[in-house]
C-alpha positions as CSV (number, residue, x, y, z in Angstrom):
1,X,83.6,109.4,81.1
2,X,84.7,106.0,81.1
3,X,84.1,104.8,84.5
4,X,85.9,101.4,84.3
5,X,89.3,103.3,83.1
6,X,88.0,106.5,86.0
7,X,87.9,103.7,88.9
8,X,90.7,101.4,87.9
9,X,93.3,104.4,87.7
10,X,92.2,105.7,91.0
11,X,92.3,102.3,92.6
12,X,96.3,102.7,91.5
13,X,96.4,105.9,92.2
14,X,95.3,104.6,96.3
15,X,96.9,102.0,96.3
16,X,100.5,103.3,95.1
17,X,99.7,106.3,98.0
18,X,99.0,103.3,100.8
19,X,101.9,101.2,99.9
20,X,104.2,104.4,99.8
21,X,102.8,105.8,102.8
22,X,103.1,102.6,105.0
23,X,106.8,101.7,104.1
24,X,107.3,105.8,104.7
25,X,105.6,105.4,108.2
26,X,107.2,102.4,109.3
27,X,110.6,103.8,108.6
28,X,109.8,106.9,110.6
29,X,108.3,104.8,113.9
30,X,111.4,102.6,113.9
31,X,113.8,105.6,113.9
32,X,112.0,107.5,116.6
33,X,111.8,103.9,118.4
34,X,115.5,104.2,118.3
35,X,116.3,107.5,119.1
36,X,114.1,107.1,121.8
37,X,111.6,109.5,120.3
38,X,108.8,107.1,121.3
39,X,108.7,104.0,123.7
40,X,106.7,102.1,121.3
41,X,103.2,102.1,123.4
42,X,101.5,105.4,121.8
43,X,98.9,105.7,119.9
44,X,99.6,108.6,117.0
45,X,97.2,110.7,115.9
46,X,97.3,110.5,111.8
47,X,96.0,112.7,109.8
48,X,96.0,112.4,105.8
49,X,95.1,114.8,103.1
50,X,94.0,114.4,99.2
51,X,94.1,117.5,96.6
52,X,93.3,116.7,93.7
53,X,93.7,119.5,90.8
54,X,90.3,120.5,89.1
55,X,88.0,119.5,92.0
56,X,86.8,122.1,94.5
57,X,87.0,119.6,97.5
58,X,89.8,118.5,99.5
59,X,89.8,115.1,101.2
60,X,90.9,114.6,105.0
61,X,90.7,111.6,107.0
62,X,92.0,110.8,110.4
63,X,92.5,108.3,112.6
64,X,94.8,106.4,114.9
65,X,97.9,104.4,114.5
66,X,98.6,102.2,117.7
67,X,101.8,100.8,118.5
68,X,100.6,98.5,121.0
């Protein structure tokens, strides 16, 4: 394995996810904000999930995303 090409494409992979995911989240917290949805002092419970194919292990991580 060539572990240079093995971290660099996964470090894309994560980062194309977080870029993605954070424009995707904003979007969705300013349309609830304006709906009314939310009042904008929550804190959402997050919870984000990683398959990849060929590995026996799916990855979850949770956390907190706090709007004031």
């Amino acid at each position: 394995m060539d572990e240079e090409r093995f971290n660099i494409s996964l470090r894309r992979l994560l980062k194309h996810f977080g870029v993605t995911a954070q424009r995707d989240v904003e979007k969705a917290v300013h349309a609830a904000l304006e709906s009314g949805a939310l009042t904008g002092r929550e804190v959402l419970q997050a919870r984000i999930n990683m398959v990849v194919e060929g590995l026996p292990t799916d990855i979850s991580i949770e956390g907190r995303i706090e709007l004031a």
